[in-house]
Legacy VTK file of the C-alpha trace (Angstrom):
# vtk DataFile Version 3.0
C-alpha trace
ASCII
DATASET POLYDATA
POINTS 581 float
96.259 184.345 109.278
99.741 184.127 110.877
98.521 185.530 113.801
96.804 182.236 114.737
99.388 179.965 113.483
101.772 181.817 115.954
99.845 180.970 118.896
101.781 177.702 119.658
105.289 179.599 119.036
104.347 183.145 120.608
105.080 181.275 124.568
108.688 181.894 123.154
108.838 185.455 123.883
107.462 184.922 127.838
111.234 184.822 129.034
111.558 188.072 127.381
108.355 189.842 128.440
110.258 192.936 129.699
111.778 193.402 126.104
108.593 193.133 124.699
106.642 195.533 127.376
109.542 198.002 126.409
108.711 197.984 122.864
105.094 198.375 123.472
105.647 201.243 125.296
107.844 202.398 123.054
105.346 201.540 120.191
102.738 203.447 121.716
105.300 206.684 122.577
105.950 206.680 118.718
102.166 206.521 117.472
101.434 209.656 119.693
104.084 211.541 119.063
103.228 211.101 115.116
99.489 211.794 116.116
100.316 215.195 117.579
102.298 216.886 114.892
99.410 217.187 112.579
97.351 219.018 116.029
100.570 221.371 116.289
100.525 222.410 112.775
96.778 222.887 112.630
97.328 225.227 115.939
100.143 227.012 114.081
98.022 227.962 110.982
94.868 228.610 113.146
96.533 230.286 115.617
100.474 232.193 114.797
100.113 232.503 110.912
95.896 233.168 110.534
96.782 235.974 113.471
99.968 236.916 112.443
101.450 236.174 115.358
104.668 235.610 113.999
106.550 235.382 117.863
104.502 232.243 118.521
106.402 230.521 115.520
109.476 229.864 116.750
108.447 228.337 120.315
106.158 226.096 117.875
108.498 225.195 115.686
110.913 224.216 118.187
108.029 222.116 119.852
107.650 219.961 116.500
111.276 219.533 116.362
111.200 217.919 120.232
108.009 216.008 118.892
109.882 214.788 116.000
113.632 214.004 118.647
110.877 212.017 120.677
109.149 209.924 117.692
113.620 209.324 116.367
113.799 207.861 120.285
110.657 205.954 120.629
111.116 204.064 116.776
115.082 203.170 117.622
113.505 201.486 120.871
110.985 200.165 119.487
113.178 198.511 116.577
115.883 197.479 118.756
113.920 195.794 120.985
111.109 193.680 119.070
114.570 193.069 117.291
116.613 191.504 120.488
113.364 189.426 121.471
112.267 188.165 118.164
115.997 186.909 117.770
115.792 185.497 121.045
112.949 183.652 120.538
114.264 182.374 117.246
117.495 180.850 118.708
114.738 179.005 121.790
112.405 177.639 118.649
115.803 176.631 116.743
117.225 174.523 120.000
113.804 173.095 120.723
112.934 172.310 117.163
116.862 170.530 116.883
116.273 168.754 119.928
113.066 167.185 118.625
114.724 166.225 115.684
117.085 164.553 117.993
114.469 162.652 119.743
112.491 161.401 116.679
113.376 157.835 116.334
115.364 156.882 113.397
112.433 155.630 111.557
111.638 159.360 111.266
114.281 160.038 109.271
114.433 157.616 107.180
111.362 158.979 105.635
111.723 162.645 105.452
114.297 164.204 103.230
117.224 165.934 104.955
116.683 168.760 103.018
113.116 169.179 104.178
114.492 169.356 107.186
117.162 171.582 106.944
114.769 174.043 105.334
112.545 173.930 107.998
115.150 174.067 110.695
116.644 177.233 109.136
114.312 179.139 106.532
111.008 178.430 108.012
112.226 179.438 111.919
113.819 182.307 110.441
110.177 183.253 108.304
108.475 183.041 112.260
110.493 185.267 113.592
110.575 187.807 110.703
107.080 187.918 111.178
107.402 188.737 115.321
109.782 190.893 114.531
108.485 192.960 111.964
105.473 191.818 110.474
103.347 191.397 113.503
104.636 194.557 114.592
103.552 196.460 111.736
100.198 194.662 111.750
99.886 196.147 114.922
101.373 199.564 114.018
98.070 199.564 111.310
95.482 198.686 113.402
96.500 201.193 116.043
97.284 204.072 113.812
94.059 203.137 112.222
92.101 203.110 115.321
94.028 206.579 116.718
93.794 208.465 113.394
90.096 207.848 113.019
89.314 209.022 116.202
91.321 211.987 115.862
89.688 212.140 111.966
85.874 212.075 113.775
86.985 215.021 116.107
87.855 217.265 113.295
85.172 216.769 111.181
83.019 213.433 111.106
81.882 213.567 107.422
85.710 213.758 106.080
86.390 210.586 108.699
83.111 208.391 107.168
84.256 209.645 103.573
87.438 207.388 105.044
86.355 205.112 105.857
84.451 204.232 103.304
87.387 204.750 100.791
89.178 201.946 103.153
86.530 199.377 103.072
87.448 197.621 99.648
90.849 196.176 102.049
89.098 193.666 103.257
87.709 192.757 99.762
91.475 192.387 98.492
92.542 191.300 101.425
90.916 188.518 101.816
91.059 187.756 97.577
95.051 187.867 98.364
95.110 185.320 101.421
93.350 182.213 99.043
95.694 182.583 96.502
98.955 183.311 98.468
98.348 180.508 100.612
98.859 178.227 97.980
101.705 180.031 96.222
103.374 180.504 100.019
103.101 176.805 100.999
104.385 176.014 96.989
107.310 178.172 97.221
108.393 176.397 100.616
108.311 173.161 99.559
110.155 173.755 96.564
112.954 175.296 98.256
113.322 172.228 101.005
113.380 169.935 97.287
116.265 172.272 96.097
118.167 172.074 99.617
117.777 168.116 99.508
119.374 168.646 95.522
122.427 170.610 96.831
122.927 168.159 100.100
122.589 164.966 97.827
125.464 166.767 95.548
127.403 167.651 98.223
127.638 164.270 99.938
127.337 162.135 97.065
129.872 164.719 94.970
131.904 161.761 94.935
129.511 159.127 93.257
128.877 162.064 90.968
131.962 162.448 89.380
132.559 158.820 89.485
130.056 158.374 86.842
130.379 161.580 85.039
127.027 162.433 85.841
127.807 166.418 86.330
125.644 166.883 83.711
122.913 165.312 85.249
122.798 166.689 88.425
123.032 170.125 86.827
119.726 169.662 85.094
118.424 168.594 88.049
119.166 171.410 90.004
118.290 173.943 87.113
114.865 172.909 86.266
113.926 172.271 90.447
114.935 175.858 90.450
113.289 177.101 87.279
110.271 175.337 89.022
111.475 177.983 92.237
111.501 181.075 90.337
107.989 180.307 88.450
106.558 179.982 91.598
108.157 183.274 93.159
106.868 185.558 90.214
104.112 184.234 90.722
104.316 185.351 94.423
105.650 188.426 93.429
102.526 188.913 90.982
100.016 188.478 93.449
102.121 190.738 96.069
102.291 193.574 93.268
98.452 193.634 92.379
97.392 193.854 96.184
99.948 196.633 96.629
99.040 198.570 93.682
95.074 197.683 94.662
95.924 199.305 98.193
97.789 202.288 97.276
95.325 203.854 95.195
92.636 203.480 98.079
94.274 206.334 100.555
95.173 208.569 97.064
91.300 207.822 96.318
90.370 208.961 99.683
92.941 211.984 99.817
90.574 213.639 96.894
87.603 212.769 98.380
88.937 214.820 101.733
89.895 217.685 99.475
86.888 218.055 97.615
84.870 218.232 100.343
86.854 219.357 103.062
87.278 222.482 100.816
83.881 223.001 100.516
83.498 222.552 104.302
86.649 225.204 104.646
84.636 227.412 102.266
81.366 227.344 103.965
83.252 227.837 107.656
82.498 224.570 109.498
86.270 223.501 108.796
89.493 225.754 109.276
92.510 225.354 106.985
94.470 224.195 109.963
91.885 221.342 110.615
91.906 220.500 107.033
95.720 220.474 107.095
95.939 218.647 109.680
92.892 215.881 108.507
95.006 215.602 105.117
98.032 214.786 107.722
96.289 212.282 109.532
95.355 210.283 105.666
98.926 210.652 104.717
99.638 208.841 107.779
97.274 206.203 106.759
99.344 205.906 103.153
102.261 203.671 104.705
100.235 201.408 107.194
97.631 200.781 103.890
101.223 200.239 101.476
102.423 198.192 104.357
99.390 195.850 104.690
99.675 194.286 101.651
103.576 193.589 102.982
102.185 192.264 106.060
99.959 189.980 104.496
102.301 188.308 102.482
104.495 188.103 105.548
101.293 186.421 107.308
100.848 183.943 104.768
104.448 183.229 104.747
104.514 182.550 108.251
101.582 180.233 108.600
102.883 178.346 106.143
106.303 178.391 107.902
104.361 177.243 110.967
102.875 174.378 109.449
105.563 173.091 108.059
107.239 173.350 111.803
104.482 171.857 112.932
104.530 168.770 110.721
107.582 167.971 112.673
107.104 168.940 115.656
103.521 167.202 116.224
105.114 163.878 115.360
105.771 162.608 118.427
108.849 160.353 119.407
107.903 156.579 119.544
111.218 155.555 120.982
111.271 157.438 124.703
111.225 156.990 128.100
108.293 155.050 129.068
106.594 156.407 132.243
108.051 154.558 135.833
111.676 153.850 133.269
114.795 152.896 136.017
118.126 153.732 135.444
120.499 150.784 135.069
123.541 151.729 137.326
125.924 148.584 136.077
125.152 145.702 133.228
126.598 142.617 133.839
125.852 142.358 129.859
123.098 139.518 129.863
121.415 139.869 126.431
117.939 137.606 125.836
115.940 138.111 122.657
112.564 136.613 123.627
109.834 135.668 120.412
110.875 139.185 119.089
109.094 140.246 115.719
110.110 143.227 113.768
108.698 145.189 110.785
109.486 148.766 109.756
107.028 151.434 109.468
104.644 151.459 107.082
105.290 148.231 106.177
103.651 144.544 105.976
106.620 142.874 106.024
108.178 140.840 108.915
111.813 141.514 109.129
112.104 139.193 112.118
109.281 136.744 114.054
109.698 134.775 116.724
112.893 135.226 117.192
114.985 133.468 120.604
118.321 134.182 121.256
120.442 134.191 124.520
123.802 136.217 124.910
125.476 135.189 128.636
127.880 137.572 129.957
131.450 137.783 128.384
129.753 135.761 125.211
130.388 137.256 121.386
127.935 135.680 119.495
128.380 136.033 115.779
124.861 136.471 113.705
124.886 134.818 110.100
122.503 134.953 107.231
121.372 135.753 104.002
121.413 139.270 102.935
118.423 141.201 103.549
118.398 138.408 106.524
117.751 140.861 109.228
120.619 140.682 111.406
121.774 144.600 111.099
118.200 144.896 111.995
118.680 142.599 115.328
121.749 144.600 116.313
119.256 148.125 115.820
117.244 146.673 118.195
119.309 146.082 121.450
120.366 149.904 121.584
116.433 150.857 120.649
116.609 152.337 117.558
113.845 150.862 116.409
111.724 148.670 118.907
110.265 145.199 118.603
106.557 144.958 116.711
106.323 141.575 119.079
108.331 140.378 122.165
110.821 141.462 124.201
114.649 142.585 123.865
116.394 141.953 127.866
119.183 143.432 129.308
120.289 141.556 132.374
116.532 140.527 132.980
115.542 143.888 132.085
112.993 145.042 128.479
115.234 147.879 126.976
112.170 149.616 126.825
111.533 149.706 130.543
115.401 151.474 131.168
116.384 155.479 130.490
117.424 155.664 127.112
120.463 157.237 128.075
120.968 155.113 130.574
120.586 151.853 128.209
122.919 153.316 125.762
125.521 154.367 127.853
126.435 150.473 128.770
126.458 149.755 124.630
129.541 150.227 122.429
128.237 150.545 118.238
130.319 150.142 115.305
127.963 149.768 112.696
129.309 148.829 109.187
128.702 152.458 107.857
131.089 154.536 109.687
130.190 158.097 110.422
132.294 160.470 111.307
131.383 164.140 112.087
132.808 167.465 111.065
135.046 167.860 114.140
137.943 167.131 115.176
140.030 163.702 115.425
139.219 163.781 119.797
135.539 165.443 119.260
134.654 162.163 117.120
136.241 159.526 119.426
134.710 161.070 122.636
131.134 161.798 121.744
130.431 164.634 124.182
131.498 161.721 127.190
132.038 164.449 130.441
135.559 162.412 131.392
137.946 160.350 129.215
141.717 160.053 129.745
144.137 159.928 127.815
145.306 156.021 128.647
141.853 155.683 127.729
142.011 156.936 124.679
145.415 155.672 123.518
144.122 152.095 124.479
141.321 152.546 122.468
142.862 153.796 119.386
145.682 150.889 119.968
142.780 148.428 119.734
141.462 149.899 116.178
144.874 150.058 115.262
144.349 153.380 114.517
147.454 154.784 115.277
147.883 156.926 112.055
146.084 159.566 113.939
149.329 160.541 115.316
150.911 161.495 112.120
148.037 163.597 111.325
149.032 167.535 111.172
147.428 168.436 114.653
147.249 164.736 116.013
143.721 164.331 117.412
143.149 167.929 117.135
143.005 167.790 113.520
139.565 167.970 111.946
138.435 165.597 110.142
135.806 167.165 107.254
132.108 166.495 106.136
131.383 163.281 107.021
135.430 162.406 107.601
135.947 162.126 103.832
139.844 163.706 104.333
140.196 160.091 105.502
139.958 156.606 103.605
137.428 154.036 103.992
139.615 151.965 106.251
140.703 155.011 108.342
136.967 155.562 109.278
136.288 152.327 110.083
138.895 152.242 112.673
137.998 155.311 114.386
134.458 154.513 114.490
135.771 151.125 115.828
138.245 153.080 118.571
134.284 155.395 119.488
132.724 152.159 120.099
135.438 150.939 122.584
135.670 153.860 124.464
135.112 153.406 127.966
134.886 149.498 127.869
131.314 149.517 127.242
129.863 146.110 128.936
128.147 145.435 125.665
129.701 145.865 122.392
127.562 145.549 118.997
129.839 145.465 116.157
128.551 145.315 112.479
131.156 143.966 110.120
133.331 146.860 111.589
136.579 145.675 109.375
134.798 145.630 105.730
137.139 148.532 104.743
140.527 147.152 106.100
143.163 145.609 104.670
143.611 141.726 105.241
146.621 142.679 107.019
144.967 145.457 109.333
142.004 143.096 109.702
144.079 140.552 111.377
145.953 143.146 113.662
142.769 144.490 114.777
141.216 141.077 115.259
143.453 140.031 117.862
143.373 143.054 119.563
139.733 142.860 119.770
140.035 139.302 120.959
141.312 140.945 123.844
138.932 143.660 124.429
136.185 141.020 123.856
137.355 138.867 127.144
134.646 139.887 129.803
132.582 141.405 127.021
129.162 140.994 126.073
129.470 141.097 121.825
126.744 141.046 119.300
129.268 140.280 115.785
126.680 140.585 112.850
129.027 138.822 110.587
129.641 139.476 106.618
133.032 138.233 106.446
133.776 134.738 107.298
137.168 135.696 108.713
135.872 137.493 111.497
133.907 134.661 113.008
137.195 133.975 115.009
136.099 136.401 117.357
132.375 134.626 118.342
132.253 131.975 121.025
128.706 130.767 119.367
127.428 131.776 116.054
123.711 132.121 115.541
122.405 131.418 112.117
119.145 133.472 111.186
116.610 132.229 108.445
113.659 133.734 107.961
113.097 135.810 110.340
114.085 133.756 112.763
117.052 131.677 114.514
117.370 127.824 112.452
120.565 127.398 114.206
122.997 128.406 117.161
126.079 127.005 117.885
130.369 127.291 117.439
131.530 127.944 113.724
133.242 124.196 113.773
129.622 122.803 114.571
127.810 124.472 112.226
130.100 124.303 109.065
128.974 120.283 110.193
125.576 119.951 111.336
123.964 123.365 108.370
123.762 123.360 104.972
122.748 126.302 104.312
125.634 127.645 107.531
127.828 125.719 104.849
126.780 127.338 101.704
126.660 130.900 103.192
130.015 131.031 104.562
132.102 129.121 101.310
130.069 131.525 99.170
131.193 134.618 101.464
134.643 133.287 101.399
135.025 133.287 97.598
133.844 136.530 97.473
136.171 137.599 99.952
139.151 135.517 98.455
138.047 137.203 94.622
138.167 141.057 96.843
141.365 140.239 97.866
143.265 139.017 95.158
LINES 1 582
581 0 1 2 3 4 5 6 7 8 9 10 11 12 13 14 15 16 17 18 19 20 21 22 23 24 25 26 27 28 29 30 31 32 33 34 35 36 37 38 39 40 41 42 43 44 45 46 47 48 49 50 51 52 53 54 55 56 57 58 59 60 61 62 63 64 65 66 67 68 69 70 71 72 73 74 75 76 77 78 79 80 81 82 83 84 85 86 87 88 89 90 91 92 93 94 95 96 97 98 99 100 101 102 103 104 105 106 107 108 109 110 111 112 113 114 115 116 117 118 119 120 121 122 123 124 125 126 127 128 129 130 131 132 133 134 135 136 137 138 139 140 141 142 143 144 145 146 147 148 149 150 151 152 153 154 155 156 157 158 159 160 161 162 163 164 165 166 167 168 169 170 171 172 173 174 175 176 177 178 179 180 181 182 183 184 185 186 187 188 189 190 191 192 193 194 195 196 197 198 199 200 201 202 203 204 205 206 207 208 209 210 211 212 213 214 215 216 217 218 219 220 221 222 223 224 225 226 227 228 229 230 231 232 233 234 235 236 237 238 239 240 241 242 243 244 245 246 247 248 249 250 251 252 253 254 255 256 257 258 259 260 261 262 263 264 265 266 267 268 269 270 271 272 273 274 275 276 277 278 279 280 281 282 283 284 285 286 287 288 289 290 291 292 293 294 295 296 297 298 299 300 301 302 303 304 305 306 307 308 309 310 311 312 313 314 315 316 317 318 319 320 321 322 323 324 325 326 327 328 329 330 331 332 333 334 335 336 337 338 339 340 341 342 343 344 345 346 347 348 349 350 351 352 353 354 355 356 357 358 359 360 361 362 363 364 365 366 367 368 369 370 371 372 373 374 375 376 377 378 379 380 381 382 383 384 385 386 387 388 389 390 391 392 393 394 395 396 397 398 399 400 401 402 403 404 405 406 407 408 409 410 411 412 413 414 415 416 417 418 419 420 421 422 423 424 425 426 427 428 429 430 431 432 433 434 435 436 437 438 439 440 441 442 443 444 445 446 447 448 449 450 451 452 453 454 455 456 457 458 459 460 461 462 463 464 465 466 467 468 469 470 471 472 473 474 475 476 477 478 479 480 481 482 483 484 485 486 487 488 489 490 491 492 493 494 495 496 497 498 499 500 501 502 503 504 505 506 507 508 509 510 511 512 513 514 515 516 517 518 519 520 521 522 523 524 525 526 527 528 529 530 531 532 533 534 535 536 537 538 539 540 541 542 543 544 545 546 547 548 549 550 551 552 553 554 555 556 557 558 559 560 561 562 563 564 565 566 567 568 569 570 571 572 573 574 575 576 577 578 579 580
């Protein structure tokens, strides 16, 4: 039931426990005002109209008028409330559940589709607190009015109450016929609407691609039959919600004879007045909406323990990459890099990516990193900054294992430009900066000097103008440089670049290349190198084989002492030569 699956998410309404002790109150003020109109109008008939004490009436009527003024009062509370707290605690969940995502390491997401996410993130949260807000509460509202009425049912006239009872028993029957097969349809119906949010994100990024290859069509029929598969499965839902309902409303009409059949003949043969049989048929009418509403509920329960499973697939998995216990801050780098017998496989695979791999980086050294594709040397430059960590060894930062340092703190003394630049939907300054508390503006300026991304300036609103989805208002080459100008920022002691100029022009690529010789001096640079052209820039060039380092030492040695250095880098340069011309 959702009622269990919200014990790990019900801790979220604690900072709001006066909201919530308001609306119980409230909830409570509501049920017995309801309760006592049916005792009023038996006392009227019993009492005013049996006697014809037709004074009395008005004084009566009046009092179920302030009954009724106190029931309007108690339900806007009560509403308003469990409405304010359930919101609050969704907007808590939403922040914690983002921030997890945010501390997953990247080999989380690599294997979960964004969509999943997203529907998680916003649908699921959203079916928790629907249920807080309103579901719970009504579950509540039924087994209190339940619990009230029958006690109030027994005092009038216990046969009527067991007749009931009785009469409600099949519920549970239903009930619990409705919760197997919901489950499944609920969990179903969830799942297929995280596969048609991943559709419409993979359009919307890849809308380019798309049209590219006239594949419109495609992608249509893609999205039509994952949501043909969606509606299928919510008439289903909506089958299986209609026969409980229908199921459940005949039970109080069943009951309602039952109480006038023989609370009549109790009426006839005088152990019943008409103003306690009134006011018993009063008390089952108030049973007809909690006994509608259950099978509403119900549906809402299974939604939401679905909802909280799916939350909890997330949340449970635990971040690999964190702060290890007794971690140190690292207050400056002097931007010694060693990588000692490091080996490197991704999750959930056999694979070695890298083994026994030794490389030292002095201070104020760019080394470039060569190999084949699929070599591993994007990999190596993942590894400094910990987005993944090493299956074997160590990575060292002035002496230091990454892994014993403060993330933040190991990440603040790194500058990335990896060859994929992403850019967010924010502004021009937003993108450059990062969130950093402090930059100036000479700062700044320098840095976009250095990318030679000056065409900011002619922008409409300079570096106030935003920049779209993923920075797509921009070309290739205009990304690249502003995700160069982020790394830069702040003269990072360390700088990892990954082929930063693959989108530049050969022009622009030599312009920035000198200005990075610049910014390199007194550097620490990790250059994983596609391009022969930018080799200028390393000191030492490290060729990786393998898995592992075969050979380390300047461009002019290599192209004389490696074959394979050779045949890499004259096979890179025709390429390059072919782009070009």
């Amino acid at each position: 039931m959702g009622l269990l699956a919200l014990r790990r998410y019900i801790p979220y309404l604690r900072p709001y426990i006066g909201l919530v002790i308001i609306f119980g109150l409230s909830q409570l003020g509501s049920l017995v005002a309801a309760a006592s109109i049916p005792k009023v109008i038996q006392f009227i008939i019993d009492g005013p109209i049996t006697q014809h004490q037709l004074g009395q009436l008005v004084p009566m009527a009046g009092l179920l008028v302030l009954i009724g003024l106190l029931e309007f009062v108690f339900i806007y509370v009560r509403r308003n409330y469990s409405g304010i707290a359930s919101l609050r605690m969704e907007t808590d969940l939403r922040n914690d559940f983002y921030a997890h995502l945010q501390s997953l390491q990247v080999s989380f997401h690599d294997n979960w589709q964004s969509g999943q996410l997203l529907s998680r993130a916003i649908s699921d949260i959203a079916t928790v607190r629907r249920f807080v807000s309103f579901g719970l509460i009504w579950f509540l509202q039924t087994f209190v009015t339940f619990a009230v009425v029958l006690v109030l049912m027994l005092g009038l006239d216990w046969q009527l109450a067991i007749v009931v009872v009785l009469c409600m028993l099949p519920i549970a029957y239903f009930s619990n016929k409705f919760h197997d097969k919901y489950k499944v349809i609920a969990r179903r119906l969830q799942d297929q609407q995280g596969d048609l949010t991943t559709i419409i994100e993979e359009m919307a990024t890849g809308v380019r691609i798309i049209k590219a290859f006239g594949r419109m069509s495609l992608m249509q029929k893609r999205f039509e039959d994952q949501a043909r598969l969606l509606r299928a499965t919510s008439l289903e839902g909506i089958d299986a919600r209609a026969l409980l309902w229908t199921r459940l409303n005949f039970l109080p009409n069943l009951s309602l004879v039952a109480v006038l059949l023989l609370g009549g003949y109790h009426v006839v043969h005088g152990s019943l007045t008409i103003g306690g049989l009134v006011a018993f048929m009063n008390y089952v009418f108030m049973l007809t909406w909690p006994m509608d509403a259950i099978g509403w509920v119900l549906s809402m329960s299974e939604e939401c323990q679905t909802a909280s499973e799916r939350l909890n697939e997330v949340l449970d998995s635990h971040p690999e990459i964190a702060d290890r216990a007794g971690a140190r801050s690292l207050e400056q780098s002097r931007g010694r890099i060693e990588f000692r017998d490091v080996g490197f496989k991704y999750p959930k695979s056999d694979e070695w990516i890298l083994r026994g791999l030794n490389l030292v980086i002095e201070p104020g050294e760019t080394v470039g990193i060569v190999g084949r594709t699929g070599s591993g040397k994007t990999t190596l430059a993942y590894l400094l900054p910990r987005l993944y960590d090493v299956a074997e060894g160590q990575v060292l930062l002035d002496g230091v294992d990454v892994r014993d340092l403060y993330l933040r703190s190991l990440r603040s003394h790194i500058g990335v430009a990896f060859e994929d630049p992403i850019l967010f939907s924010a502004s021009v300054h937003e993108n450059l900066v990062m969130g950093r508390p402090v930059v100036s503006d000479e700062e700044l300026k320098r840095a976009i000097e250095v990318a030679q991304a000056g065409f900011v300036w002619d922008l409409p609103w300079g570096l106030e103008t935003r920049v779209g989805e993923q920075g797509y208002t921009l070309s290739g080459g205009q990304r690249q440089r502003l995700a160069l100008a982020r790394a830069v920022l702040g003269n990072p002691p360390v700088l990892i670049l990954d082929d930063p100029l693959s989108s530049v022009d050969v022009h622009t690529e030599a312009v920035i290349e000198e200005s990075l010789a610049r910014v390199l001096e007194g550097v620490t640079g990790l250059l994983v190198v596609h391009r022969p052209s930018t080799l200028a820039l390393a000191d030492r060039v490290a060729l990786i084989d393998g898995g592992t380092v075969v050979a380390i030492g300047t461009h002019t040695e290599l192209m004389k002492s490696n074959e394979l250095y050779r045949a890499l880098l004259s096979q890179e340069y025709e390429t390059s030569e072919k782009q070009t011309a």
